[in-house]
C-alpha positions in Angstrom: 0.7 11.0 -33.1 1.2 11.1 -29.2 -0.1 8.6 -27.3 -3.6 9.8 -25.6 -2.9 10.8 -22.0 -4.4 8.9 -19.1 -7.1 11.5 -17.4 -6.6 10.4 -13.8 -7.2 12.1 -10.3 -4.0 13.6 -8.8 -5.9 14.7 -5.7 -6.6 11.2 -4.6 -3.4 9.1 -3.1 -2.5 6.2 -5.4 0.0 3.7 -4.0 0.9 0.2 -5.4 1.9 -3.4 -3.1 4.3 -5.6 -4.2 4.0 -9.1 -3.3 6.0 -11.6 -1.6 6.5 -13.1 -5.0 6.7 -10.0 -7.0 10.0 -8.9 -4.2 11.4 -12.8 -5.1 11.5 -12.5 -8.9 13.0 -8.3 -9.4 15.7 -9.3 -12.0 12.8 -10.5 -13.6 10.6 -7.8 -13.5 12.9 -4.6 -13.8 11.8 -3.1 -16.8 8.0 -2.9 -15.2 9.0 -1.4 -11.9 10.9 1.0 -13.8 7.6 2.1 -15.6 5.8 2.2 -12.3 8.1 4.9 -11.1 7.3 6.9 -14.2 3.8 7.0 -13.4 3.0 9.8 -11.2 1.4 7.5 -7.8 2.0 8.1 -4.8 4.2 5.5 -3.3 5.3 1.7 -3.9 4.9 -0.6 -0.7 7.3 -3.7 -0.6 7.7 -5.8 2.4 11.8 -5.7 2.6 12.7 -8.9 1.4 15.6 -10.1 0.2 16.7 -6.9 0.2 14.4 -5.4 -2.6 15.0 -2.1 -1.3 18.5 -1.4 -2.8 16.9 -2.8 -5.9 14.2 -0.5 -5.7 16.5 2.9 -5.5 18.5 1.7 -8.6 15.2 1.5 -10.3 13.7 4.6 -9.4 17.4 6.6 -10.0 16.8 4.7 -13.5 12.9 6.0 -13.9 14.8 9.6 -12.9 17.6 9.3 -15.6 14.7 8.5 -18.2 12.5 11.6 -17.0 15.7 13.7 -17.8 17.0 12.3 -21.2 13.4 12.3 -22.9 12.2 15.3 -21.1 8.8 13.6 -19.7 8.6 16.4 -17.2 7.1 14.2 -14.7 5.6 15.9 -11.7 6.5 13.8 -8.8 8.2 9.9 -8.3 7.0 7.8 -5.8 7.7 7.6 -2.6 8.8 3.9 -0.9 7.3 2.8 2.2 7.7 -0.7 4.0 4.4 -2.8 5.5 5.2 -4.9 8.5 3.2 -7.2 10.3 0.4 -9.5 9.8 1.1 -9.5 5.6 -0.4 -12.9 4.5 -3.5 -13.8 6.1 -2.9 -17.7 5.3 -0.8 -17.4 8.7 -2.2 -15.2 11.0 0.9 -16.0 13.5 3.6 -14.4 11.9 4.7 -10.9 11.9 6.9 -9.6 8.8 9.6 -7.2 9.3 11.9 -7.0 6.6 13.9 -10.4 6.1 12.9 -11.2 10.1 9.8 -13.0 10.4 8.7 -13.3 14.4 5.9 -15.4 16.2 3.0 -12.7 17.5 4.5 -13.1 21.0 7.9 -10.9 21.0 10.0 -11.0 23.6 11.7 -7.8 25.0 14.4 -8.2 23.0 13.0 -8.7 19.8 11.0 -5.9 20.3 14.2 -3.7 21.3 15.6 -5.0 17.4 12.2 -4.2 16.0 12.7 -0.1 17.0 16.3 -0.4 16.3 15.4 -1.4 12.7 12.2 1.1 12.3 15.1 3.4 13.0 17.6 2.2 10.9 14.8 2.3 7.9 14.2 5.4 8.4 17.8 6.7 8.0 18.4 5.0 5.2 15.1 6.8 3.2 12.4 4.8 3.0 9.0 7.5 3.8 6.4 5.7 5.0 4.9 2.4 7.1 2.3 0.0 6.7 1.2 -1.8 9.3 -0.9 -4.8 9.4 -2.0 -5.4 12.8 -3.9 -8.8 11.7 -5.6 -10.4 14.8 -2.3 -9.2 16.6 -2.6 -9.0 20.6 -3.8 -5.5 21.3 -0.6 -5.0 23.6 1.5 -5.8 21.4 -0.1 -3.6 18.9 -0.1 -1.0 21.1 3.7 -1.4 21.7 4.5 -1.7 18.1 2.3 0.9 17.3 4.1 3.4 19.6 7.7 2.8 18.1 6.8 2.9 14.5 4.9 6.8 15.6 8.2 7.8 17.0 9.8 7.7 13.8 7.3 8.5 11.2 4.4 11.3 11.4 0.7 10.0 11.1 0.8 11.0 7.5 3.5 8.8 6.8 1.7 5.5 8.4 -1.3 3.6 7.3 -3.4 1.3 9.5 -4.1 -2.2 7.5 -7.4 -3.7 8.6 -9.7 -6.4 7.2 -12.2 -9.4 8.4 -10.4 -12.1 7.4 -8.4 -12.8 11.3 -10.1 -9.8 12.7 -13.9 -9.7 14.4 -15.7 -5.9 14.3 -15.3 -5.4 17.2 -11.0 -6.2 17.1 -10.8 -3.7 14.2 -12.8 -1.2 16.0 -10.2 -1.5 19.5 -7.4 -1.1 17.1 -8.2 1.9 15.7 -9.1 3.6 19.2 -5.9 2.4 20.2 -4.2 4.1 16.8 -6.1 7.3 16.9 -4.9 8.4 20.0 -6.1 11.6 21.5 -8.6 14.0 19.6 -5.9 16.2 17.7 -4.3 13.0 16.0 -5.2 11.5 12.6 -5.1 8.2 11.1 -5.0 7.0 7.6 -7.3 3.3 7.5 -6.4 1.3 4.8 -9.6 -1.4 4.3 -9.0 -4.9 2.5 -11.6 -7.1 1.0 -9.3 -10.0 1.2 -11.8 -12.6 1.6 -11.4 -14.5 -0.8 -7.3 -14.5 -1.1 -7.8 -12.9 -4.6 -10.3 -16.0 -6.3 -13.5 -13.9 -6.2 -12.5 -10.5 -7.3 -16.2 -8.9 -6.9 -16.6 -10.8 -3.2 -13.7 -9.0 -2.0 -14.6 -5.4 -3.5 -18.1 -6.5 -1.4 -16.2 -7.2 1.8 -14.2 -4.0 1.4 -16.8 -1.4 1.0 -18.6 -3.2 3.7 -16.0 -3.1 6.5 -15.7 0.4 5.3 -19.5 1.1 6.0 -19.1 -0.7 9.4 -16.1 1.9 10.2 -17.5 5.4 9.0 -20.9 4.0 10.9 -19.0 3.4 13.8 -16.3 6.5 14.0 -17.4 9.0 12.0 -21.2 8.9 12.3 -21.7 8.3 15.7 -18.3 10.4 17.3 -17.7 12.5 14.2 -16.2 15.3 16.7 -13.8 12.5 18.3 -12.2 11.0 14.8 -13.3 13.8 12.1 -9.1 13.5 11.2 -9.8 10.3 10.2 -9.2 9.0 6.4 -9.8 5.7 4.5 -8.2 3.9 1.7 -9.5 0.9 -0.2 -6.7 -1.6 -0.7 -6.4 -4.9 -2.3 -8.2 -5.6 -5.8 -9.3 -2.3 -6.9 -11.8 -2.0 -9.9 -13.9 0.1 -11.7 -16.7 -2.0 -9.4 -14.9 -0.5 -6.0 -15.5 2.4 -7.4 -19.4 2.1 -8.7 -19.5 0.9 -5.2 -18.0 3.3 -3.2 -20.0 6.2 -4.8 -23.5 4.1 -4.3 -22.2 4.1 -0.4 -21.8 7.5 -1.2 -18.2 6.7 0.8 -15.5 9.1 0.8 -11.7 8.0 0.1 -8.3 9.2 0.6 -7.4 7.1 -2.0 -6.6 3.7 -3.7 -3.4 0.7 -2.9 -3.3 -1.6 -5.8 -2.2 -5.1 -4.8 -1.3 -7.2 -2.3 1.3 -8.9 -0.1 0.0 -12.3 -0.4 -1.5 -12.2 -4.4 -0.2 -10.8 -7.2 -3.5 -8.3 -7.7 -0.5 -5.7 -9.6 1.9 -7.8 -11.7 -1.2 -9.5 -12.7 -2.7 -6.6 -14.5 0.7 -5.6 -16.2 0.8 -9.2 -17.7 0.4 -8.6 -21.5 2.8 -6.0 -21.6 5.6 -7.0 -23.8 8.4 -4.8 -23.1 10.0 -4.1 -26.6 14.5 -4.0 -27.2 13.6 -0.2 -27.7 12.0 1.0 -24.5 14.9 2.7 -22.8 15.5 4.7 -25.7 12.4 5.3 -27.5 10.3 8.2 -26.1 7.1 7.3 -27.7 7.3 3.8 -27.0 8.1 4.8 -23.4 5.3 7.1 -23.1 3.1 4.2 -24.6 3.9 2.2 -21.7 3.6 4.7 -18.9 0.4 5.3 -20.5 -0.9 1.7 -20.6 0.1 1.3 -16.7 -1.5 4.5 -15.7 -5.0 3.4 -17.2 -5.0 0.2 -14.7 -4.1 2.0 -11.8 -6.0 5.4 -12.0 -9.7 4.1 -12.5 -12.3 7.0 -13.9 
């Protein structure tokens, strides 16, 4: 008998973070990546260090391989994007940037290196940013900010916010800075994070409330100014976020499973045991796809 097939939401954007830890231990993990690619999300979010990328492509081209040779007739692979900036709230005065880590205060130069890599990442594939502003200088943000949106489209960039180094109203002056004129868009990603991962239900609180704050603050009161305006919950995602978010009665673009700074996604793959026969065995491989895809598309 085939395995039962996962009923999840393709209309809503699904996209999973791997953390620091996660991009420190690949060899490690290969086999579990390569199932992530074979589950239909959107995108996979890594931070760039030692050089995960390349690692990254030879799984997916792997993932793509399997899709062929056992005829899964998968729809779509994920997409790879980078997050820079502010990644692990534990220190606030670091910026992240691939295998570069820089104090908040750039000088020109570093700056100049900074677009000459958003560039260079761009070349070489990778589709989309994520950028955690933290409790970064507005200037600086605004600086940043402007580089990364000469490369990539607003549909290709998400905003990172959460309360853990940022006040109300710091969140709220980013996003006017971000939003830009009234015929842009922005994608908000909003992250519990409160709690660093140890109280699972506080943090799903703390998102859906800085959410609330936001919509109150953009969409109800200037819904005509910031009406392109989207928002993703990000972090810890249960079927609580989700009981939540419909009580709210708050509307989402879509879900990012994980973390930078906690391993939120490894964690939930943990008693998989990947059997000698997975690469070869289509029913055991569809077993596994199928066991991912029930923690990461909640119904």
């Amino acid at each position: 008998m085939a395995p039962k097939q996962t009923k999840f939401y393709l209309e809503k954007n699904i996209q999973s973070v791997l953390s620091f830890e996660d991009e420190d231990n690949l060899k490690f993990l290969n086999n579990k990546i390569m199932l992530l690619f074979l589950t239909e999300i959107n995108s996979i979010i890594f931070s760039g260090k030692n050089n995960s990328y390349q690692f990254l492509i030879e799984c997916l081209s792997l993932a793509k391989n399997l899709n062929e040779k056992h005829n899964l007739n998968l729809i779509r692979f994920p997409d790879l994007k980078i997050a820079i900036g502010q990644l692990d709230p534990l220190n606030p005065d670091r910026l992240y940037f691939l295998d570069s880590i820089y104090n908040n205060d750039l000088s020109v130069e570093a700056i100049n290196k900074f677009q000459d890599d958003i560039k260079e990442i761009k070349q070489n594939g990778v589709k989309g940013i994520r950028f955690h502003p933290g409790s970064m200088d507005l200037a600086l943000f605004e600086s940043l900010w402007l580089i990364i949106n000469d490369f990539y489209s607003r549909e290709e960039i998400s905003l990172h916010v959460d309360r853990v180094n940022q006040s109300n109203a710091h969140i709220t002056n980013l996003i006017k800075l971000a939003y830009g004129d009234k015929s842009a868009s922005l994608m908000i990603e909003v992250d519990g994070a409160s709690s660093f991962g140890e109280d699972v239900y506080r943090d799903t609180l703390q998102t859906i409330a800085t959410a609330d704050i936001i919509i109150k603050e953009f969409i109800k009161k200037k819904y005509k100014d910031f009406k392109k305006m989207k928002f993703i919950l990000s972090g810890q995602i249960t079927p609580k976020t989700i009981s939540l978010i419909n009580l709210c009665s708050i509307e989402v673009y879509g879900f990012y499973h994980g973390s930078h700074y906690n391993n939120f996604l490894m964690n939930k793959f943990n008693n998989i045991e990947i059997s000698s026969d997975l690469l070869n065995n289509k029913k055991t491989l569809l077993k596994y796809i199928e066991h991912i895809k029930s923690t990461l598309y909640i119904q």
